[in-house]
C-alpha atoms as a printed R data frame, in Angstrom:
   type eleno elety resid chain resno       x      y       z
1  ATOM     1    CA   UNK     A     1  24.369 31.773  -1.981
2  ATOM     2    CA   UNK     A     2  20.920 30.187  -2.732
3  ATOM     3    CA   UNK     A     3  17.811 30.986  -1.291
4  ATOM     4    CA   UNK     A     4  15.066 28.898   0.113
5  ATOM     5    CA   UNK     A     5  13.531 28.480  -3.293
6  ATOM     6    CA   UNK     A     6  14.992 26.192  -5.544
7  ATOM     7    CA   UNK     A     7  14.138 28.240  -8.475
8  ATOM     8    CA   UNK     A     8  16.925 30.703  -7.662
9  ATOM     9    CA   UNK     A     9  19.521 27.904  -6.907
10 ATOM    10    CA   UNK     A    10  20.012 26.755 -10.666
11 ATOM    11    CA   UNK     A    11  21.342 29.854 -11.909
12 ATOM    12    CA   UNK     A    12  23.392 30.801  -9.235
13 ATOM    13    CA   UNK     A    13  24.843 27.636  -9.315
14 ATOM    14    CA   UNK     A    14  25.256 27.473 -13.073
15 ATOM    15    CA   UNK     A    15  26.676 31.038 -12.568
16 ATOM    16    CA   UNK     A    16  29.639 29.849  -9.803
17 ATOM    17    CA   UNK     A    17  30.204 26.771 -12.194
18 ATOM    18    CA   UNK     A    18  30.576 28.788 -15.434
19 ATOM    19    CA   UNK     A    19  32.369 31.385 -13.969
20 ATOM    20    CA   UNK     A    20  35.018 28.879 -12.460
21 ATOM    21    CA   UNK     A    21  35.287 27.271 -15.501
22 ATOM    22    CA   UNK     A    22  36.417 30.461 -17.249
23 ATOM    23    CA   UNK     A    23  38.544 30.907 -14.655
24 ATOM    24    CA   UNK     A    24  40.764 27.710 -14.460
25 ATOM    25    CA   UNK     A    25  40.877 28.367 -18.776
26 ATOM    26    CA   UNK     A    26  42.657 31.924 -17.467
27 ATOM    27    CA   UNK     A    27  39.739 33.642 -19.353
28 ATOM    28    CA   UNK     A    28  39.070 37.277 -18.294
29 ATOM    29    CA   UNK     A    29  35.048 37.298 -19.970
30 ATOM    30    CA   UNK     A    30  32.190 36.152 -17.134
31 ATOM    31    CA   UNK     A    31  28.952 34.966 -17.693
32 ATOM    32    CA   UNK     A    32  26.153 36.312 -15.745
33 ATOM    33    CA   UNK     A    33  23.464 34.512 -15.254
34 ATOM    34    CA   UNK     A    34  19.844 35.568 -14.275
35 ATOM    35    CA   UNK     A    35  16.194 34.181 -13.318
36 ATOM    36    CA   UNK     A    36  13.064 35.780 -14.229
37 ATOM    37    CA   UNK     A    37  10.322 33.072 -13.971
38 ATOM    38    CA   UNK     A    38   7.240 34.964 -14.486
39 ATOM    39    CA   UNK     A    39   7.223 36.882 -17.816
40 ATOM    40    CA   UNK     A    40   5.629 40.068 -16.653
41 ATOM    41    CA   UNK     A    41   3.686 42.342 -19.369
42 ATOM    42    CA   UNK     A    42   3.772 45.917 -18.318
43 ATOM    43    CA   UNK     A    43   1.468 47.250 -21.170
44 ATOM    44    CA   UNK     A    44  -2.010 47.036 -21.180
45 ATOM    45    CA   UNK     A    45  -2.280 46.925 -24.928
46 ATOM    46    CA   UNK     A    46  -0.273 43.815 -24.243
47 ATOM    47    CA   UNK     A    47  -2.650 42.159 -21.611
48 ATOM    48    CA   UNK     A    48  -5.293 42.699 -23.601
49 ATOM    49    CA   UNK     A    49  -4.710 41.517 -27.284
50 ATOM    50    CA   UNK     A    50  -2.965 37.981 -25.566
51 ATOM    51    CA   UNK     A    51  -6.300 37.580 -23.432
52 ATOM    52    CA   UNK     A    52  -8.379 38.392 -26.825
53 ATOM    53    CA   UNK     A    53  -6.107 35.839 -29.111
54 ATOM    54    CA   UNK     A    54  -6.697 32.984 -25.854
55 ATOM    55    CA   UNK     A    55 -10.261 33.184 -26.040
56 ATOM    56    CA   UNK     A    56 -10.165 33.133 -29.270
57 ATOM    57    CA   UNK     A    57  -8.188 29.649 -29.552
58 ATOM    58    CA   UNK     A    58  -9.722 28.037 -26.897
59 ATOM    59    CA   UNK     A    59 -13.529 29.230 -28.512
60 ATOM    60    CA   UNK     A    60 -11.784 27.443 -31.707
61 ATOM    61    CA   UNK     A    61 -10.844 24.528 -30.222
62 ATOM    62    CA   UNK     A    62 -14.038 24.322 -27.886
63 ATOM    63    CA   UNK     A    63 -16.053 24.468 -31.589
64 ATOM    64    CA   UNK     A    64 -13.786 21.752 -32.890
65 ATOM    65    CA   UNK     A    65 -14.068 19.298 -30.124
66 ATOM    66    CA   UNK     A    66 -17.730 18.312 -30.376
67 ATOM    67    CA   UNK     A    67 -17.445 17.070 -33.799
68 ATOM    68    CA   UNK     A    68 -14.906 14.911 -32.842
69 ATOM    69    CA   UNK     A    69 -16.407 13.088 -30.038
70 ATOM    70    CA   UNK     A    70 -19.766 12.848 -32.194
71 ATOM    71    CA   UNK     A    71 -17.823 11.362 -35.367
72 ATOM    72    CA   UNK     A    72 -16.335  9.096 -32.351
73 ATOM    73    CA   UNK     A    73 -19.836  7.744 -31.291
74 ATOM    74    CA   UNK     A    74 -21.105  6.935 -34.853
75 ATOM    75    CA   UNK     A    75 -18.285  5.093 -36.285
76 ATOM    76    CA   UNK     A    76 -19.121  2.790 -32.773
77 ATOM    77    CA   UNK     A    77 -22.619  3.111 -33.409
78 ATOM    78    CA   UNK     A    78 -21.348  1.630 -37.487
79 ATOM    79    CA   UNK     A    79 -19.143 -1.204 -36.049
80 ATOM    80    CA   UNK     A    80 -22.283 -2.260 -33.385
81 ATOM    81    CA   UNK     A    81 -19.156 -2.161 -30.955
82 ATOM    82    CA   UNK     A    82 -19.988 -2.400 -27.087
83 ATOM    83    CA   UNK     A    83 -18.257 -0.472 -24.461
């Protein structure tokens, strides 16, 4: 029942488990149970405004990170600590 790939064995296991389960409570519902790992984007639209709001957080946080590492080095330079 599973593949190869242990990324398809999980579900298909959860999916014989749950469905037994159901069973031995005489239940007549089933659960199905499914595995899409890669979130695929079919619109362009799509593909484009998530790449344009990633650059956009990593230019933030690229601006942000200098300061940091600067206010870092004086507050050693302040204590005269030694690394």
């Amino acid at each position: 029942l599973c593949s190869i790939e242990p990324i398809n064995c999980l579900p298909v296991l959860m999916n014989i488990l749950s469905n037994t389960f159901l069973r031995l409570f005489n239940s007549t519902a089933r659960i199905r149970v499914w595995s899409d790992p890669f979130y695929s984007i079919e619109s362009p639209h799509t593909k484009e405004s998530l790449f344009t709001f990633s650059l956009t957080y990593v230019l933030i946080l690229a601006a942000g990170l200098p300061h940091h590492f600067a206010m870092s080095s004086m507050e050693d330079y302040k204590v005269k600590s030694i690394s």
